[in-house]
Jmol script that loads the backbone (N, CA, C; Angstrom):
load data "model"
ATOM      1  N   UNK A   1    -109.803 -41.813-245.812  1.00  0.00           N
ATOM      2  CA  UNK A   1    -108.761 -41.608-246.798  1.00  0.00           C
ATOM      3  C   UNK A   1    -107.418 -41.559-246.083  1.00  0.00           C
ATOM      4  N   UNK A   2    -106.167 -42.118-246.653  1.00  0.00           N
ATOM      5  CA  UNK A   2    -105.147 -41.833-245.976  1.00  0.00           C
ATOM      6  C   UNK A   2    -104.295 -41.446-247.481  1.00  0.00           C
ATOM      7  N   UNK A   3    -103.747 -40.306-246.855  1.00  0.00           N
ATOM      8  CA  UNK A   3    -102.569 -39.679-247.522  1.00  0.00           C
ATOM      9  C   UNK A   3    -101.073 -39.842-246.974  1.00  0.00           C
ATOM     10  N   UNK A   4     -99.997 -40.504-247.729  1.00  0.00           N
ATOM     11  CA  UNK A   4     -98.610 -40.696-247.758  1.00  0.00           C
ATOM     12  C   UNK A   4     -97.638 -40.098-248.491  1.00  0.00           C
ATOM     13  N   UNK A   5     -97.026 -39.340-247.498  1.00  0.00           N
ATOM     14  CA  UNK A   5     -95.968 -38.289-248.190  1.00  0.00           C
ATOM     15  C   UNK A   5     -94.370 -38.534-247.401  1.00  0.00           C
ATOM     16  N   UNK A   6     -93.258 -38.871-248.327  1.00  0.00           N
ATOM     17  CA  UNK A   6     -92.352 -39.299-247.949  1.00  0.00           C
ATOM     18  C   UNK A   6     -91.498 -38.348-249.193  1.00  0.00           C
ATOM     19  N   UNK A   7     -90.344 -37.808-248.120  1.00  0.00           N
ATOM     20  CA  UNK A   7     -89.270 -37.206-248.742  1.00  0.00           C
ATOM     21  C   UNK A   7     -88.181 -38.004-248.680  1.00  0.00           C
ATOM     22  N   UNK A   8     -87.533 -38.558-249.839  1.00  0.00           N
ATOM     23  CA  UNK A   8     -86.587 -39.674-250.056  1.00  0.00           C
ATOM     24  C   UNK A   8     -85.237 -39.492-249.971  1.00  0.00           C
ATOM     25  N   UNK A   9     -84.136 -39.127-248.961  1.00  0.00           N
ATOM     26  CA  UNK A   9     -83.358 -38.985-249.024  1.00  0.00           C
ATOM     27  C   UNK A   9     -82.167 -39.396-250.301  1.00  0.00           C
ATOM     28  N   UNK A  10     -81.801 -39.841-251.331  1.00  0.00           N
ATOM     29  CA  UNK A  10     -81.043 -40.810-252.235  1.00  0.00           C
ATOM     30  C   UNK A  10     -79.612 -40.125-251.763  1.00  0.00           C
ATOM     31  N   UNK A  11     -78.661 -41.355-252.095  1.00  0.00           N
ATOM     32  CA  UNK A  11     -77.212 -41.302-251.896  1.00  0.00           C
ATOM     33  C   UNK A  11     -77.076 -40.058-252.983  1.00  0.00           C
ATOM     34  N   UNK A  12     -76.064 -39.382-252.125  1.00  0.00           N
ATOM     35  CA  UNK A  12     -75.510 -38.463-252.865  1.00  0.00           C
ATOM     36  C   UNK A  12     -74.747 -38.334-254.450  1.00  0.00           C
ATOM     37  N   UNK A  13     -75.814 -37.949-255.634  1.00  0.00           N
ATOM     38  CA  UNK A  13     -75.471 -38.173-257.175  1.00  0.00           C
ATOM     39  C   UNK A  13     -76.002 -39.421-258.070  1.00  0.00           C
ATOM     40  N   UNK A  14     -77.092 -40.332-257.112  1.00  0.00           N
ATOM     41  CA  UNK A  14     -77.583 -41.019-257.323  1.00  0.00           C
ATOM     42  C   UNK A  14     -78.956 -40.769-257.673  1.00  0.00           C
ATOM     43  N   UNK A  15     -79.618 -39.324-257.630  1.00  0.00           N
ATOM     44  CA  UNK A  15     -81.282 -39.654-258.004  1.00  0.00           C
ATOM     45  C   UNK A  15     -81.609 -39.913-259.411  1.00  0.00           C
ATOM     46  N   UNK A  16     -80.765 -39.427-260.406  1.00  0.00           N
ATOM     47  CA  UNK A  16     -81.319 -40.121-261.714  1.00  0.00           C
ATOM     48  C   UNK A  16     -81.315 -41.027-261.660  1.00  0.00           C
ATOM     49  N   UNK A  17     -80.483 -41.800-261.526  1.00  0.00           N
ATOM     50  CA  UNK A  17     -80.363 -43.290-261.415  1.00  0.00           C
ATOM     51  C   UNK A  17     -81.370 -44.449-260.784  1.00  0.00           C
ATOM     52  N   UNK A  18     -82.284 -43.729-259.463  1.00  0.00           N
ATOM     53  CA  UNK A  18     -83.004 -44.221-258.989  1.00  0.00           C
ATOM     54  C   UNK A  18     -84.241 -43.756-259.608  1.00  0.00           C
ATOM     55  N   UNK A  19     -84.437 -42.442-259.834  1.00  0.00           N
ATOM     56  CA  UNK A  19     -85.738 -42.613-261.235  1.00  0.00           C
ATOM     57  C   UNK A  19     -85.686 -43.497-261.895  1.00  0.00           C
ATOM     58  N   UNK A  20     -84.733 -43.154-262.922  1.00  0.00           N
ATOM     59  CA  UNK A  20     -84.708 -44.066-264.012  1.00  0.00           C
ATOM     60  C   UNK A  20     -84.978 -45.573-263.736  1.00  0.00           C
ATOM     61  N   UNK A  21     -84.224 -46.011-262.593  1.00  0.00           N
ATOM     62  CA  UNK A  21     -84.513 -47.953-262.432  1.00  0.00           C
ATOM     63  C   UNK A  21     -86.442 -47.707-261.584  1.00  0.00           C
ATOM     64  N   UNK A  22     -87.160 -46.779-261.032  1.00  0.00           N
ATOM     65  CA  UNK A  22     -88.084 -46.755-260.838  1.00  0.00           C
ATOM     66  C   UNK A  22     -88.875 -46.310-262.544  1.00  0.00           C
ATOM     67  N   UNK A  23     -88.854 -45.967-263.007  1.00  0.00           N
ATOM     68  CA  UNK A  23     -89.821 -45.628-264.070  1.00  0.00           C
ATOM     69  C   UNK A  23     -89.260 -46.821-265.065  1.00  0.00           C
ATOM     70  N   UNK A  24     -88.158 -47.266-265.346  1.00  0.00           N
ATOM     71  CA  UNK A  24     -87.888 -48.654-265.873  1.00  0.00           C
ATOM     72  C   UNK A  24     -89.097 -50.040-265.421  1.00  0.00           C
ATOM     73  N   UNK A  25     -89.243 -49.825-264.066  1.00  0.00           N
ATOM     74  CA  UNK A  25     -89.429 -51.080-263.467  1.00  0.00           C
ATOM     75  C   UNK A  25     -91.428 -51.088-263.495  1.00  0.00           C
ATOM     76  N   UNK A  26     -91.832 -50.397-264.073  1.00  0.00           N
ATOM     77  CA  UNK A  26     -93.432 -50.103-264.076  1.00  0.00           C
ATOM     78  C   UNK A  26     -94.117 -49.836-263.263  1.00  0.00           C
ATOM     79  N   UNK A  27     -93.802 -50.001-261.910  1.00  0.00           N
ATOM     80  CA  UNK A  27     -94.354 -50.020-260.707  1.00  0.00           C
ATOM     81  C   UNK A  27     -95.621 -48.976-260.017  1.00  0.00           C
ATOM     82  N   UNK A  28     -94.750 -47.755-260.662  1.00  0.00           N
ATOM     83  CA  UNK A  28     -96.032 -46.477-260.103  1.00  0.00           C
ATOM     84  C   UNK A  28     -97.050 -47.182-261.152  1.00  0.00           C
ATOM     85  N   UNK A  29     -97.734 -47.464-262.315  1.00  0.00           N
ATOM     86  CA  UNK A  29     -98.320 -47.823-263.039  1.00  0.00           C
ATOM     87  C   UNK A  29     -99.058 -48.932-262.544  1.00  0.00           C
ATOM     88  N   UNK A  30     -98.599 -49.440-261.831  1.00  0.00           N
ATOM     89  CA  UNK A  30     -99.300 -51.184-261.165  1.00  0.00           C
ATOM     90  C   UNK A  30     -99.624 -50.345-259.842  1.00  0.00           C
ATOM     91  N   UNK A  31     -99.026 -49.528-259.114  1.00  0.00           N
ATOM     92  CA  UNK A  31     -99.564 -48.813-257.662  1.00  0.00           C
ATOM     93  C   UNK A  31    -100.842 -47.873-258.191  1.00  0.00           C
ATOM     94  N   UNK A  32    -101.220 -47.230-259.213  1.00  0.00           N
ATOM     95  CA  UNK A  32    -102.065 -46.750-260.014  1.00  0.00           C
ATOM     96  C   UNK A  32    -102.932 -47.893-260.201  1.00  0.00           C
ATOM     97  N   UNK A  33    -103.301 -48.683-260.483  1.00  0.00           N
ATOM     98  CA  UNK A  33    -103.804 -49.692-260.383  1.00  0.00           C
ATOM     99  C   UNK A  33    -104.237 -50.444-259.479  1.00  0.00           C
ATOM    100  N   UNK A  34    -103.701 -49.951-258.621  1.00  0.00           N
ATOM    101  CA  UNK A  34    -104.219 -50.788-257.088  1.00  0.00           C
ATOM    102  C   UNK A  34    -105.729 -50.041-256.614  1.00  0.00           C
ATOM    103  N   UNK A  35    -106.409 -51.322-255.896  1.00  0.00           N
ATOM    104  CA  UNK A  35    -107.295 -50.983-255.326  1.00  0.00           C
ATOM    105  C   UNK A  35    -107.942 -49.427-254.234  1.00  0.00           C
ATOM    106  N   UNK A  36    -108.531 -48.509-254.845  1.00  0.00           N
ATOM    107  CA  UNK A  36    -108.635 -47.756-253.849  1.00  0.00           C
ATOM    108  C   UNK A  36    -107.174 -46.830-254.265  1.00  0.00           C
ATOM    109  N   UNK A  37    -106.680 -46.312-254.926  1.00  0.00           N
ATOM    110  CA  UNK A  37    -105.556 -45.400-254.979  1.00  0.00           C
ATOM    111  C   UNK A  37    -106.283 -44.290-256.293  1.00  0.00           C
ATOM    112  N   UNK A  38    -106.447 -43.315-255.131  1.00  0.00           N
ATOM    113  CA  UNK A  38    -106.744 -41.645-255.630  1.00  0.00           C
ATOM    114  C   UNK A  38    -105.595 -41.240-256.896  1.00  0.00           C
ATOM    115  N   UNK A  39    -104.244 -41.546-256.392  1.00  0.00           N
ATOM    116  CA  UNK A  39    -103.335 -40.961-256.809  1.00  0.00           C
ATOM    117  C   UNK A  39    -101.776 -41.254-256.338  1.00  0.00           C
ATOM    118  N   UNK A  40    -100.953 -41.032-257.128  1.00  0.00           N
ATOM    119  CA  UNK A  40     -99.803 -41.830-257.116  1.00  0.00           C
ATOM    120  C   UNK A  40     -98.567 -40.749-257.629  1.00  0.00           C
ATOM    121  N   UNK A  41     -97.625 -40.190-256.847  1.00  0.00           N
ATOM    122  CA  UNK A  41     -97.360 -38.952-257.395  1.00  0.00           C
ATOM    123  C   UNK A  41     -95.392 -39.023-257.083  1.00  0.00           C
ATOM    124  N   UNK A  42     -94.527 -39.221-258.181  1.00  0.00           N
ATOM    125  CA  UNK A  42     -93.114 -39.151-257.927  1.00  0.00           C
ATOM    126  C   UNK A  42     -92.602 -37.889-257.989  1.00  0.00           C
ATOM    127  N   UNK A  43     -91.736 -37.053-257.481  1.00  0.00           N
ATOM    128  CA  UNK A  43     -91.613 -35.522-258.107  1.00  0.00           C
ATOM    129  C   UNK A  43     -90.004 -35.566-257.409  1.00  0.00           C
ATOM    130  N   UNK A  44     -89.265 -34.433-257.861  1.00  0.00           N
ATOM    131  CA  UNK A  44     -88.008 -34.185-257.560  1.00  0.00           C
ATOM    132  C   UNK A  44     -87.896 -33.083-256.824  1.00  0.00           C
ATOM    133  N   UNK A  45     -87.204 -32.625-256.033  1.00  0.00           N
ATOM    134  CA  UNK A  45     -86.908 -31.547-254.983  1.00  0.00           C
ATOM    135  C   UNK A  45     -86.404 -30.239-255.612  1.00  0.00           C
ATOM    136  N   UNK A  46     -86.944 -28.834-255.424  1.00  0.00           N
ATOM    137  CA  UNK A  46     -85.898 -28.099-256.072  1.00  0.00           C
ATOM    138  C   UNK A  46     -85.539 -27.648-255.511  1.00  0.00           C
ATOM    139  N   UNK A  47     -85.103 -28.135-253.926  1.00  0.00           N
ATOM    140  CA  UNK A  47     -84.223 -27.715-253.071  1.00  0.00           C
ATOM    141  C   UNK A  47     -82.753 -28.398-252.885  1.00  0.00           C
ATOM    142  N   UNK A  48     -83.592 -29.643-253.076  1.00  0.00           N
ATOM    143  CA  UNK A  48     -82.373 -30.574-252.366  1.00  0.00           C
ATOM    144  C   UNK A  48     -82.099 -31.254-254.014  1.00  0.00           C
ATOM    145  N   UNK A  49     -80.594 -31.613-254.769  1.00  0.00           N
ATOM    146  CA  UNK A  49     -80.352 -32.361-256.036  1.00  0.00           C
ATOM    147  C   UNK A  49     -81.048 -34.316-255.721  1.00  0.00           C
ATOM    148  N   UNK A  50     -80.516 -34.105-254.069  1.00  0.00           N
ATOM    149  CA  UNK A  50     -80.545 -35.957-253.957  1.00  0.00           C
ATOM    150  C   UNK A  50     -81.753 -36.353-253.293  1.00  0.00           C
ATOM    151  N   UNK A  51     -82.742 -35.580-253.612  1.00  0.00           N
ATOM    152  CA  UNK A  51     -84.072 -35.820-253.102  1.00  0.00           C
ATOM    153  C   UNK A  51     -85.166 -36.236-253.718  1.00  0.00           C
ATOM    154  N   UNK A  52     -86.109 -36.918-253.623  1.00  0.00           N
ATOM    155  CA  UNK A  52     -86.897 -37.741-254.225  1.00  0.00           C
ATOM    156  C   UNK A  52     -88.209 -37.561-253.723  1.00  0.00           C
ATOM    157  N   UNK A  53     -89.318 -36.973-254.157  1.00  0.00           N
ATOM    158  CA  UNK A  53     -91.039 -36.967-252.784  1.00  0.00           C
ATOM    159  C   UNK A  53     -92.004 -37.781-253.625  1.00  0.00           C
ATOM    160  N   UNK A  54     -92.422 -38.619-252.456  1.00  0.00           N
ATOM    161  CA  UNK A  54     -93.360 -39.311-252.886  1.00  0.00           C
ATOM    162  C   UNK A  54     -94.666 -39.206-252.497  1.00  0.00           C
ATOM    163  N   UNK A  55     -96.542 -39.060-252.871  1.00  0.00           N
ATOM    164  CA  UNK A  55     -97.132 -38.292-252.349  1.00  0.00           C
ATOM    165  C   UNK A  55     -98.069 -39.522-252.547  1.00  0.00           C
ATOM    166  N   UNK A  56     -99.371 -40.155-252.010  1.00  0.00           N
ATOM    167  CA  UNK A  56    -100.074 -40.739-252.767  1.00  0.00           C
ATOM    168  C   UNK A  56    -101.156 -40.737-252.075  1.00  0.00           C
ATOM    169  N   UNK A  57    -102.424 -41.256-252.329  1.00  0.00           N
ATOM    170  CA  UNK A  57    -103.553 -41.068-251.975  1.00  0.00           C
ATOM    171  C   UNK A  57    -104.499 -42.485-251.695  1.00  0.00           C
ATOM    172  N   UNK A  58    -105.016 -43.259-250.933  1.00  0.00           N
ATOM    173  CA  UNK A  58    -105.778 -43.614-250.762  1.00  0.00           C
ATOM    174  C   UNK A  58    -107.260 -43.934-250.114  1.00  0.00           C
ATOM    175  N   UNK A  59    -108.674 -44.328-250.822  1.00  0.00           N
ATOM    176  CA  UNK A  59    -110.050 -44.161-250.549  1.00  0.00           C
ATOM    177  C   UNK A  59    -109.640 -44.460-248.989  1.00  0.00           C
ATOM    178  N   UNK A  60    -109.581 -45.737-248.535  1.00  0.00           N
ATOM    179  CA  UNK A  60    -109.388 -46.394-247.072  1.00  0.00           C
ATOM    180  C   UNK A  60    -107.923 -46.433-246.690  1.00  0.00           C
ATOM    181  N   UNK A  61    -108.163 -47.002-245.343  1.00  0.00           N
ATOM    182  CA  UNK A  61    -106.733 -47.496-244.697  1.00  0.00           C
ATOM    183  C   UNK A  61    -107.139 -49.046-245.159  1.00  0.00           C
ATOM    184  N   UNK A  62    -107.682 -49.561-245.227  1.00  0.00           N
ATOM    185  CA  UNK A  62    -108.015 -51.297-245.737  1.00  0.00           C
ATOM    186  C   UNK A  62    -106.935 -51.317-247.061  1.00  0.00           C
ATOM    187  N   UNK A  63    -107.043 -49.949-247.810  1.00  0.00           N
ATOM    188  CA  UNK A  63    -106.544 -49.496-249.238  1.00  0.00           C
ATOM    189  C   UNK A  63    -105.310 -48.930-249.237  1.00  0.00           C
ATOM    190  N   UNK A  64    -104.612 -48.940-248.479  1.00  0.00           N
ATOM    191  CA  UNK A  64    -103.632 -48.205-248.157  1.00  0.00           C
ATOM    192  C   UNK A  64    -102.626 -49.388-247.573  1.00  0.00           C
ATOM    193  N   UNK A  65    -103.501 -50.623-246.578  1.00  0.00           N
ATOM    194  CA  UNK A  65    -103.374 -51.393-246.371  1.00  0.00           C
ATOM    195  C   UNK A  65    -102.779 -52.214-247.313  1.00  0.00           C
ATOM    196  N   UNK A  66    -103.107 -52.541-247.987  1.00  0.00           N
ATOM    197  CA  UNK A  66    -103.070 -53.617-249.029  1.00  0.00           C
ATOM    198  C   UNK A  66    -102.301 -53.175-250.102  1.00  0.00           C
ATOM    199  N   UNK A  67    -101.797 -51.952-250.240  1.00  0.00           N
ATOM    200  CA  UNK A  67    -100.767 -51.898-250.969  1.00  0.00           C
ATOM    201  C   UNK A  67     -99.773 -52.120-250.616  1.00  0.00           C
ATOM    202  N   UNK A  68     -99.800 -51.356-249.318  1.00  0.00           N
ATOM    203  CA  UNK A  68     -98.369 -51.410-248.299  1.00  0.00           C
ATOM    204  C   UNK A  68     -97.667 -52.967-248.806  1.00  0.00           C
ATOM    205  N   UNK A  69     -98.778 -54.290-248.596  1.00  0.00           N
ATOM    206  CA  UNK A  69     -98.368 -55.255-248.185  1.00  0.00           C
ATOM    207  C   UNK A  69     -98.476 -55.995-249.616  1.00  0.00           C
ATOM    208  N   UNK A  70     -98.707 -55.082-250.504  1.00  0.00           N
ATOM    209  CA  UNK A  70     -98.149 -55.967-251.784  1.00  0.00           C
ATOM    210  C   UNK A  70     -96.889 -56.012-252.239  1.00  0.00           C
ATOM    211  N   UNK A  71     -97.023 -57.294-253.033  1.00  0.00           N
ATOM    212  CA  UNK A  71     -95.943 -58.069-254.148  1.00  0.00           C
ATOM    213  C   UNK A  71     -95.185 -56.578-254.181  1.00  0.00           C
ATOM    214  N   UNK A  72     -96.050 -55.473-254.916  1.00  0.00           N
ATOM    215  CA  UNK A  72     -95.301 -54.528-255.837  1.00  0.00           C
ATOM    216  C   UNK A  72     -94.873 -53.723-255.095  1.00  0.00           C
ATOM    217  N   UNK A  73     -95.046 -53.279-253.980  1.00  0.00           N
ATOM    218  CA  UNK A  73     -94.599 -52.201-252.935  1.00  0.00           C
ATOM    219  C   UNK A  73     -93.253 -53.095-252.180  1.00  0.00           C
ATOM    220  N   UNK A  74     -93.425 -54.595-252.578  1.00  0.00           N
ATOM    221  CA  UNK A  74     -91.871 -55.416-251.772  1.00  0.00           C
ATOM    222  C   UNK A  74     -90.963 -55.544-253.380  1.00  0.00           C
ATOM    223  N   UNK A  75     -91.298 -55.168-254.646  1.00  0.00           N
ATOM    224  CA  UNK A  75     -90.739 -54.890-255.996  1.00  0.00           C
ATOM    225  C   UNK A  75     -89.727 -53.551-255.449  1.00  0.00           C
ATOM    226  N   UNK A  76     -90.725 -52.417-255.049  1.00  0.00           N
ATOM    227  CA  UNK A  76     -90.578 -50.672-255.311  1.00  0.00           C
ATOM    228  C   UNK A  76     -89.240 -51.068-254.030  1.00  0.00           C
ATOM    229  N   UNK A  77     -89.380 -51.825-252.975  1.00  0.00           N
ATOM    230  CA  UNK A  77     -88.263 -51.749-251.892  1.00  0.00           C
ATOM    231  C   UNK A  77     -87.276 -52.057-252.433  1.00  0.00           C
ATOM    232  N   UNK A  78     -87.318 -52.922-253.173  1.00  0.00           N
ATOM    233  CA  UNK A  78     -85.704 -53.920-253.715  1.00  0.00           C
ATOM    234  C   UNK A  78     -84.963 -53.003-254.337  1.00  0.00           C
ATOM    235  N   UNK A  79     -85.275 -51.935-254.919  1.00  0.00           N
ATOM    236  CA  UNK A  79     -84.794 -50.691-255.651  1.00  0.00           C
ATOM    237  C   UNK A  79     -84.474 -49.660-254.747  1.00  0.00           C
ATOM    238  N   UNK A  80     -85.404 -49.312-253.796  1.00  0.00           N
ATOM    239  CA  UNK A  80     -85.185 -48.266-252.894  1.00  0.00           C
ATOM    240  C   UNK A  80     -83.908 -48.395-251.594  1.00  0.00           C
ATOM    241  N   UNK A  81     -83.998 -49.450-251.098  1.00  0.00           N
ATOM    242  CA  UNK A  81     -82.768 -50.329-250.704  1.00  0.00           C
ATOM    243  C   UNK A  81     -81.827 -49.738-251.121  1.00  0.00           C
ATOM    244  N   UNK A  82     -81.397 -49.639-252.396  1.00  0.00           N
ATOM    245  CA  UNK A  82     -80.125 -50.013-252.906  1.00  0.00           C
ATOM    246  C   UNK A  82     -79.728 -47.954-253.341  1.00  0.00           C
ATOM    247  N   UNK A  83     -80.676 -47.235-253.537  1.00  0.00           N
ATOM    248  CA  UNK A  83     -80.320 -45.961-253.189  1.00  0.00           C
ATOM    249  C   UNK A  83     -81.153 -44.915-252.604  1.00  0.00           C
ATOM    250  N   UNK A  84     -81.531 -45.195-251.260  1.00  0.00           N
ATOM    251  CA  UNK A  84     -82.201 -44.589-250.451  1.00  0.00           C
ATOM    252  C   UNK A  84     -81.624 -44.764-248.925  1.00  0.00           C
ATOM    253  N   UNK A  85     -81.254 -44.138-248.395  1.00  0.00           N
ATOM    254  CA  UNK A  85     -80.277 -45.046-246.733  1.00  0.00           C
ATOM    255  C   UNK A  85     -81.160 -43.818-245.628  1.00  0.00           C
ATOM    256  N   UNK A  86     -81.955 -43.113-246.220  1.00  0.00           N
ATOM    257  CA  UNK A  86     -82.920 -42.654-245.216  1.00  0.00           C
ATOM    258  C   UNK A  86     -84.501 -41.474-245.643  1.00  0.00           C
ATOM    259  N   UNK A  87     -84.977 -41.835-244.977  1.00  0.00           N
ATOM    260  CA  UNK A  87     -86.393 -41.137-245.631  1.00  0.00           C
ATOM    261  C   UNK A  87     -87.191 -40.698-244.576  1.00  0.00           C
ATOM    262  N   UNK A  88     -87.756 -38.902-244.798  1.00  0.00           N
ATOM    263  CA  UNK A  88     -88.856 -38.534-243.957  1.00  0.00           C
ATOM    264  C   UNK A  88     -90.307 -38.761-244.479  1.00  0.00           C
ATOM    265  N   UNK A  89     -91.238 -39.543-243.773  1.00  0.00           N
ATOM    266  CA  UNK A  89     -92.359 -40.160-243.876  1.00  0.00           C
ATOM    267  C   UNK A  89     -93.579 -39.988-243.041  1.00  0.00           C
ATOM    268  N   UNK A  90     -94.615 -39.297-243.376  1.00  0.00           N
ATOM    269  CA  UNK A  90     -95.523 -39.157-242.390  1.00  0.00           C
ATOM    270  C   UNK A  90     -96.820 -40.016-243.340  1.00  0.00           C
ATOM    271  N   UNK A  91     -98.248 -40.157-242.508  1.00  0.00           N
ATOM    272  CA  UNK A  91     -98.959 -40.759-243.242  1.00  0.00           C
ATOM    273  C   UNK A  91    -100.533 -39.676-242.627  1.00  0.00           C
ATOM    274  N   UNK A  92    -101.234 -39.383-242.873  1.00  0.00           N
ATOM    275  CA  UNK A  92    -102.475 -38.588-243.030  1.00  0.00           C
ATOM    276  C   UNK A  92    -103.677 -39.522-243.148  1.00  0.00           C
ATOM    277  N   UNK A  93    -104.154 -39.558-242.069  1.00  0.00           N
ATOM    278  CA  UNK A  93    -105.604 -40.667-241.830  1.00  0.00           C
ATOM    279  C   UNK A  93    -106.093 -39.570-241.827  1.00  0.00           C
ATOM    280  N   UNK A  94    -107.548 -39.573-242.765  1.00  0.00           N
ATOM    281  CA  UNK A  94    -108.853 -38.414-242.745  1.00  0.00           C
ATOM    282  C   UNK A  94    -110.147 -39.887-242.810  1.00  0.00           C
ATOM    283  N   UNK A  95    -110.761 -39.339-241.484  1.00  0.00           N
ATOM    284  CA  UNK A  95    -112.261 -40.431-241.345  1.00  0.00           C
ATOM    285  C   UNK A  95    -113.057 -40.322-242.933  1.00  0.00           C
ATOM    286  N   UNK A  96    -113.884 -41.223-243.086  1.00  0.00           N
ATOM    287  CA  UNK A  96    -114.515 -41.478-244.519  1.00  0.00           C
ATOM    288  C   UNK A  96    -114.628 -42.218-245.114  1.00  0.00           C
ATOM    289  N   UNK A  97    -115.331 -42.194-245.765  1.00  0.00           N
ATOM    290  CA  UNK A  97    -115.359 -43.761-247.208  1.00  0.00           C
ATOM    291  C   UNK A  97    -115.571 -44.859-246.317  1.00  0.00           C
ATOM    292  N   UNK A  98    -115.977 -45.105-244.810  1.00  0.00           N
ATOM    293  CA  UNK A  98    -116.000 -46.578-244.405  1.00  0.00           C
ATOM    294  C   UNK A  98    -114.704 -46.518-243.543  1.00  0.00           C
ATOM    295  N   UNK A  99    -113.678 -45.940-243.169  1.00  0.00           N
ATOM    296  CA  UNK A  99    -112.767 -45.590-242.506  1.00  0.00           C
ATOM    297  C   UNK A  99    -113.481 -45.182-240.934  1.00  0.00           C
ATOM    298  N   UNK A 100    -112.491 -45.065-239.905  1.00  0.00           N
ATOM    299  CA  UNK A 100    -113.049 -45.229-238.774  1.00  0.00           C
ATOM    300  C   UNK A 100    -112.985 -43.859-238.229  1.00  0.00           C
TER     301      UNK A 100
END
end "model"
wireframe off; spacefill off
backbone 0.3
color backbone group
């Protein structure tokens, strides 16, 4: 299983804005849909106003894999690009499911 948790820095007064064009654009819904995804999780900071966490879950790294390198995860960038200019990101490999 690998777990991905990224705290999204957004330009300062910009996180509605980047919800909104993310929940506009369908995407968590098609990443929900992807092969092998436990879970798919957007949430807001109640520390920080311009912060954004992203949490998600997948069976394999093959699965984790293959989202990374989809269509829709190079969709979710074209947006993130444009109000995100830095992000803390770690990723959580747990052996299992066929994993090494």
């Amino acid at each position: 299983m690998v777990i991905y948790h990224g705290i999204f820095h957004v330009k300062p007064g910009m996180r509605d804005a980047y919800v909104k064009e993310i929940l506009a654009s369908g995407l968590i819904g098609e990443f929900e849909k992807q092969p092998g995804c436990r879970f798919y999780t957007v949430g807001v900071s109640l520390t920080n106003s311009d912060d954004l966490i992203v949490c998600d879950a997948w069976e394999t790294e093959e699965d984790f894999k293959g989202h990374v390198e989809s269509g829709a995860v190079a969709d979710w960038h074209e947006i993130y690009h444009r109000y995100v200019p830095s992000c803390d990101e770690k990723e959580y490999y747990f052996p299992g499911n066929g994993d090494k």
